[in-house]
N, CA, C and O atoms as a DFTB+ gen file, in Angstrom:
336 C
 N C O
     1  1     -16.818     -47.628      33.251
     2  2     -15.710     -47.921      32.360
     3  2     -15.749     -49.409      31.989
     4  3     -14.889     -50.105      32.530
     5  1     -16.275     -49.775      31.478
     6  2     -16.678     -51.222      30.863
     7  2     -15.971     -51.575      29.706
     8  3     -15.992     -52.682      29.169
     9  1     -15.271     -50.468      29.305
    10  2     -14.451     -50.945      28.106
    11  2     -12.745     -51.309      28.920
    12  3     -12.018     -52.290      28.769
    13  1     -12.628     -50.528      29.463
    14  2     -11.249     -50.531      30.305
    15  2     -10.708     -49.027      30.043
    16  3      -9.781     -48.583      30.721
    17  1     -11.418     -48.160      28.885
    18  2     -10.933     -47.139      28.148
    19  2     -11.327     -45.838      29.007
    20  3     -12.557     -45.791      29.029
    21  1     -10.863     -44.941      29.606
    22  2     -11.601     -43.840      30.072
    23  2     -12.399     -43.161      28.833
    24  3     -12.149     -43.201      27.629
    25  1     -13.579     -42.442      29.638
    26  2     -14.569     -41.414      28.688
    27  2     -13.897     -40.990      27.052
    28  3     -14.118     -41.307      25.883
    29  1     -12.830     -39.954      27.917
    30  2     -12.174     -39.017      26.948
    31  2     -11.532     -39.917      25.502
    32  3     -11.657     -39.632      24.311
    33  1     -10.743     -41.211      26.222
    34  2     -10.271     -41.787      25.187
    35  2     -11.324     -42.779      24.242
    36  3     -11.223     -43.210      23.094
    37  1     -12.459     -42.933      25.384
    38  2     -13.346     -43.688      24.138
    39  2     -14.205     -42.936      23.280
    40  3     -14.722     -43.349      22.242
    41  1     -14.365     -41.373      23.983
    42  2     -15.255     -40.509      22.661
    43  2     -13.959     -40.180      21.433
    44  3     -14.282     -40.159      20.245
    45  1     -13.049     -40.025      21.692
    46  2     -11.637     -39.756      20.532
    47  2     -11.426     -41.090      19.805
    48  3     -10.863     -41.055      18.711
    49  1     -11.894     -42.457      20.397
    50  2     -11.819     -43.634      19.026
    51  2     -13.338     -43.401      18.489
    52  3     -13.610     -43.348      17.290
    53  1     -14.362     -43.258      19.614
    54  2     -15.778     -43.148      18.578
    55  2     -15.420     -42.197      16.969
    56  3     -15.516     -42.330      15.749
    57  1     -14.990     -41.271      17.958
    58  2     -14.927     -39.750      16.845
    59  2     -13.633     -40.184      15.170
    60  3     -13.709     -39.654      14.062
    61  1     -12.545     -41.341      15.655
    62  2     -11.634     -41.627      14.978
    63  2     -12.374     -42.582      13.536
    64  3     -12.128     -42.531      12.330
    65  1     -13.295     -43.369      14.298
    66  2     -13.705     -44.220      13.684
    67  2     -14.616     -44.229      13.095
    68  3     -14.726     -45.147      12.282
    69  1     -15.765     -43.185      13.208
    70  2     -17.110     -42.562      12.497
    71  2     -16.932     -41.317      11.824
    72  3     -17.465     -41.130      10.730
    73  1     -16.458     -40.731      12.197
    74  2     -16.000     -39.230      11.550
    75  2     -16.847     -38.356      12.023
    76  3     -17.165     -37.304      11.467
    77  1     -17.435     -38.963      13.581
    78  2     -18.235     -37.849      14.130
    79  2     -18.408     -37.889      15.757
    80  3     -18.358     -39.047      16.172
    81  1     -18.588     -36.963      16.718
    82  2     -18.253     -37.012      18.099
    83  2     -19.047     -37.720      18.574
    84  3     -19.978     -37.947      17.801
    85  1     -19.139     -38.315      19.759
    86  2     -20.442     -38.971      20.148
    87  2     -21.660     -38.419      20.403
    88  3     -22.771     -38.930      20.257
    89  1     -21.147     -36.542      21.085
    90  2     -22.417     -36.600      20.889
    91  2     -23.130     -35.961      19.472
    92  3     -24.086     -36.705      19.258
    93  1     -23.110     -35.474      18.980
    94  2     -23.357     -35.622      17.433
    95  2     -24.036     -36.507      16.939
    96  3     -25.131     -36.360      16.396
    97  1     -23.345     -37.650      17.114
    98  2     -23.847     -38.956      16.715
    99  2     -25.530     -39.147      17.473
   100  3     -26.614     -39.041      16.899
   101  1     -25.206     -39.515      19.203
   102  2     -26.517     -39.449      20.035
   103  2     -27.469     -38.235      19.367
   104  3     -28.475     -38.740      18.869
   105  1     -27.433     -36.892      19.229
   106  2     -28.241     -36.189      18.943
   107  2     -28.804     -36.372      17.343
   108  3     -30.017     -36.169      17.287
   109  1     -28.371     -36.610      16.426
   110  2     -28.839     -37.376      15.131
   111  2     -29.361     -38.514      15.423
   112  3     -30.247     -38.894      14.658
   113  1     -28.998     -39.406      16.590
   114  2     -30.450     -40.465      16.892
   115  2     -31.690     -40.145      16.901
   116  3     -32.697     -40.401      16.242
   117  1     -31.274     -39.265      18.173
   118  2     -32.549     -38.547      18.970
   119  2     -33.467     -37.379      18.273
   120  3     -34.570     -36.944      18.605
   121  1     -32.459     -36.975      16.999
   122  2     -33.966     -35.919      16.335
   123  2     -34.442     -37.279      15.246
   124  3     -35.487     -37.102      14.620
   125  1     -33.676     -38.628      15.025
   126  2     -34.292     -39.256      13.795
   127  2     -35.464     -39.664      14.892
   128  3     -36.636     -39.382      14.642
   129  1     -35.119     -40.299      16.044
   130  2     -36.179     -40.630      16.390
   131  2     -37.728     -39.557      16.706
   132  3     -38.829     -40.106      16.696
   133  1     -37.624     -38.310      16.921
   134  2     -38.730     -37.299      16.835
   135  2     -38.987     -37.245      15.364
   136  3     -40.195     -37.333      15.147
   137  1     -38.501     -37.167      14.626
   138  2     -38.914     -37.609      12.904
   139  2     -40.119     -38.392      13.221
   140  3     -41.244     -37.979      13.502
   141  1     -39.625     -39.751      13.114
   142  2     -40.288     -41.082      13.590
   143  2     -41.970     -40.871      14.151
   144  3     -43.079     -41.298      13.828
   145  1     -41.286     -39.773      15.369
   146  2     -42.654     -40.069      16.682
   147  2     -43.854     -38.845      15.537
   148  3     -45.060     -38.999      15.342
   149  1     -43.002     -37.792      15.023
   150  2     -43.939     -37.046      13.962
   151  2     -44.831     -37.314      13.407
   152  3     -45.857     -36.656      13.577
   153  1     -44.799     -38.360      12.544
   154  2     -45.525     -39.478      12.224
   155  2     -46.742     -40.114      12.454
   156  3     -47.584     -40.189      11.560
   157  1     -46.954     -40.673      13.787
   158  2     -47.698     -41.269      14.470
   159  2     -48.582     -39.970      15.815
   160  3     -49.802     -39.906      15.969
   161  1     -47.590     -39.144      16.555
   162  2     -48.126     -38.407      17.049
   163  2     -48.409     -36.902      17.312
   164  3     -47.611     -36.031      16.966
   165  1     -49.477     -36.663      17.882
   166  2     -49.799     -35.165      17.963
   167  2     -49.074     -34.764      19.464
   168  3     -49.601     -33.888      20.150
   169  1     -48.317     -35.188      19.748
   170  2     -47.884     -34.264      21.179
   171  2     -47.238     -33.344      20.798
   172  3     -46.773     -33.157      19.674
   173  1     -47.125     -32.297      22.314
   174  2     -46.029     -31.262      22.335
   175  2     -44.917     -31.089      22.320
   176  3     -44.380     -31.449      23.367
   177  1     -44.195     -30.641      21.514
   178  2     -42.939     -30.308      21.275
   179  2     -41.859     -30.662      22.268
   180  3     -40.865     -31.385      22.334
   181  1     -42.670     -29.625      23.164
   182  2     -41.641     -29.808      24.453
   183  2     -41.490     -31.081      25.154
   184  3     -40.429     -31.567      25.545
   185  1     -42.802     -31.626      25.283
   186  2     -43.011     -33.112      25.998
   187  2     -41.712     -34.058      25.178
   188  3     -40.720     -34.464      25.784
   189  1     -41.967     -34.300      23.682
   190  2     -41.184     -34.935      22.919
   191  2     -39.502     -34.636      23.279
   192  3     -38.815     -35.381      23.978
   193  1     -39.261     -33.990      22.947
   194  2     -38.132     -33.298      23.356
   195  2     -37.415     -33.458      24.716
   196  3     -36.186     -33.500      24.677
   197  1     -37.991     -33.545      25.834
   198  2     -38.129     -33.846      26.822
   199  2     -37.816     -35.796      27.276
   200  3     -36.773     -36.272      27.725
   201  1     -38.494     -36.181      27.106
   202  2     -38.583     -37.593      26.223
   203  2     -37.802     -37.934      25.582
   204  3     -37.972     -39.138      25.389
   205  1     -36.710     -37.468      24.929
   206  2     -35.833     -37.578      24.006
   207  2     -34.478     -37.365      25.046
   208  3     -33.314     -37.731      24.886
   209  1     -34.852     -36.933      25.702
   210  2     -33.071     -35.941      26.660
   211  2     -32.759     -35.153      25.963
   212  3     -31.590     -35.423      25.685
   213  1     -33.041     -34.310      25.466
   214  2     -32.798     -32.578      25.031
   215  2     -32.781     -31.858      26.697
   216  3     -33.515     -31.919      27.684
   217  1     -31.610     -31.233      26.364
   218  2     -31.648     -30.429      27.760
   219  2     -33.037     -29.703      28.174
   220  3     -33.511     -29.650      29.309
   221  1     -33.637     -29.093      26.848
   222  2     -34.600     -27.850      26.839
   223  2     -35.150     -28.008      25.246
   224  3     -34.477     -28.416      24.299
   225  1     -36.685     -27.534      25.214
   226  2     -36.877     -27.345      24.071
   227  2     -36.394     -26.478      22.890
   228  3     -36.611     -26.508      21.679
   229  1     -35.597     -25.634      23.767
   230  2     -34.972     -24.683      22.763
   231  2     -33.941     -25.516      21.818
   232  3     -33.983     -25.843      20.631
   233  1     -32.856     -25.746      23.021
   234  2     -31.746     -26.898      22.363
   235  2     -32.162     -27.591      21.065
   236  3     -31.570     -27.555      19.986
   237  1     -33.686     -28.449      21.483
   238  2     -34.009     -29.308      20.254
   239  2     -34.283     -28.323      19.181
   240  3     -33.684     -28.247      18.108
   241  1     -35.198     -27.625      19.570
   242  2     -35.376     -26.838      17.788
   243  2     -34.185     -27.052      17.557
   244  3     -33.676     -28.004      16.965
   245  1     -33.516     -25.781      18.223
   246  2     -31.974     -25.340      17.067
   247  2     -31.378     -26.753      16.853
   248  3     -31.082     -26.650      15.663
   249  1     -30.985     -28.062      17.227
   250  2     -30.566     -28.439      16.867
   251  2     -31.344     -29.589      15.446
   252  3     -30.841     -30.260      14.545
   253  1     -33.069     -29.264      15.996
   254  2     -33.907     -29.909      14.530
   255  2     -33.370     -29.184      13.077
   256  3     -32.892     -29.612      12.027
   257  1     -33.714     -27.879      13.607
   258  2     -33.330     -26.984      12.640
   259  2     -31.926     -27.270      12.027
   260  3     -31.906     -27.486      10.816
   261  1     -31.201     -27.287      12.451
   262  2     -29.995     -27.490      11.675
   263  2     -29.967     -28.479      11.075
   264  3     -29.284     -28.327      10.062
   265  1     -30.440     -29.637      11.185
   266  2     -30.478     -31.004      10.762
   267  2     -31.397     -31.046       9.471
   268  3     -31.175     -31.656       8.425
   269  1     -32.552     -30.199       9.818
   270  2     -33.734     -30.429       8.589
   271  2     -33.637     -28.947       7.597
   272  3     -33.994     -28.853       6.423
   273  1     -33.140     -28.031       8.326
   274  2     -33.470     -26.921       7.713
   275  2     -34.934     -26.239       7.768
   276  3     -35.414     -25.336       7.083
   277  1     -35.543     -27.105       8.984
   278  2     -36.597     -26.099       9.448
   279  2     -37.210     -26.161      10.556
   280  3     -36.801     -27.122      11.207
   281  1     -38.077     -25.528      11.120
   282  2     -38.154     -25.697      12.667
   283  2     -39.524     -27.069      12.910
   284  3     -40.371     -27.409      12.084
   285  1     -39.321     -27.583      14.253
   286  2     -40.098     -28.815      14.214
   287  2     -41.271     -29.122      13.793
   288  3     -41.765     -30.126      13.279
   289  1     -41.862     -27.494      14.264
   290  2     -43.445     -27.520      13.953
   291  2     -44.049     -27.050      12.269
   292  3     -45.211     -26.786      11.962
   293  1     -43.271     -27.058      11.699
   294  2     -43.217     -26.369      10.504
   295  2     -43.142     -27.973       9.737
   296  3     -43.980     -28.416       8.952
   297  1     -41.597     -28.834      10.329
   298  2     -41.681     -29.762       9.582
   299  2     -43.118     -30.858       9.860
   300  3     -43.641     -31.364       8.867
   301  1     -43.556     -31.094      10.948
   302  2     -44.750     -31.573      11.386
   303  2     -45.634     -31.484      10.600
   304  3     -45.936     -32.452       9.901
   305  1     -46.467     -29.945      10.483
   306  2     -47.164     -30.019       9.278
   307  2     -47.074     -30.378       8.063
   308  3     -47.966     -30.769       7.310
   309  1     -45.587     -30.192       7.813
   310  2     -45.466     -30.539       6.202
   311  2     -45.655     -32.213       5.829
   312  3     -46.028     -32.861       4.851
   313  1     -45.174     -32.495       7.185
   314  2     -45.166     -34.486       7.083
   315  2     -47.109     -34.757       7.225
   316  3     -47.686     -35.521       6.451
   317  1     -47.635     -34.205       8.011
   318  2     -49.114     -34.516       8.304
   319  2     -50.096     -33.184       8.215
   320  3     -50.647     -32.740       9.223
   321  1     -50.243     -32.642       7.014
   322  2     -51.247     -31.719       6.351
   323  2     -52.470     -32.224       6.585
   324  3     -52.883     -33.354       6.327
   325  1     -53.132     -31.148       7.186
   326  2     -54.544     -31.187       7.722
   327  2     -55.411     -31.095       7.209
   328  3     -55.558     -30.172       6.408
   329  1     -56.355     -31.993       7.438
   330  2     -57.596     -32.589       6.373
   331  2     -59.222     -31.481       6.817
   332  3     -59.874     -31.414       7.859
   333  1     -59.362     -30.839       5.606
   334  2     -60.085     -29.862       5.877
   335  2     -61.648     -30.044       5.359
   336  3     -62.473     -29.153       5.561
């Protein structure tokens, strides 16, 4: 408690003041940052994800998916199409 504020009351000013919960917020970090790592690397899903604090790889899809409108490995290829 470093603010002086308990949990509850400091996720209800986060949420007052952004127009979004905290965690919401943390998890839109954490898939921009797998965006990001897309980019640069070929690892596994799960590893990434993992790496990220996703409970489970499942969690992350569904929650990539909702964010991008498609599942991780789908968007992967589309960002880095394979040179044939």
């Amino acid at each position: 408690m470093l603010t002086g504020l308990s949990p509850s009351h400091s996720a209800r000013k986060f949420r007052q003041t952004t127009g979004v919960s905290l965690a919401r917020f943390v998890n839109r970090r954490r898939l921009q940052a797998a965006i990001r790592q897309f980019a640069t690397t070929d690892g596994l899903l799960a590893t990434l994800a993992q790496e990220l604090g996703f409970s489970s790889p499942s969690h992350f899809t569904r929650l990539f998916s909702r964010l991008t409108g498609m599942r991780p490995g789908r968007y992967r290829r589309q960002l880095r199409p394979t040179v044939d």
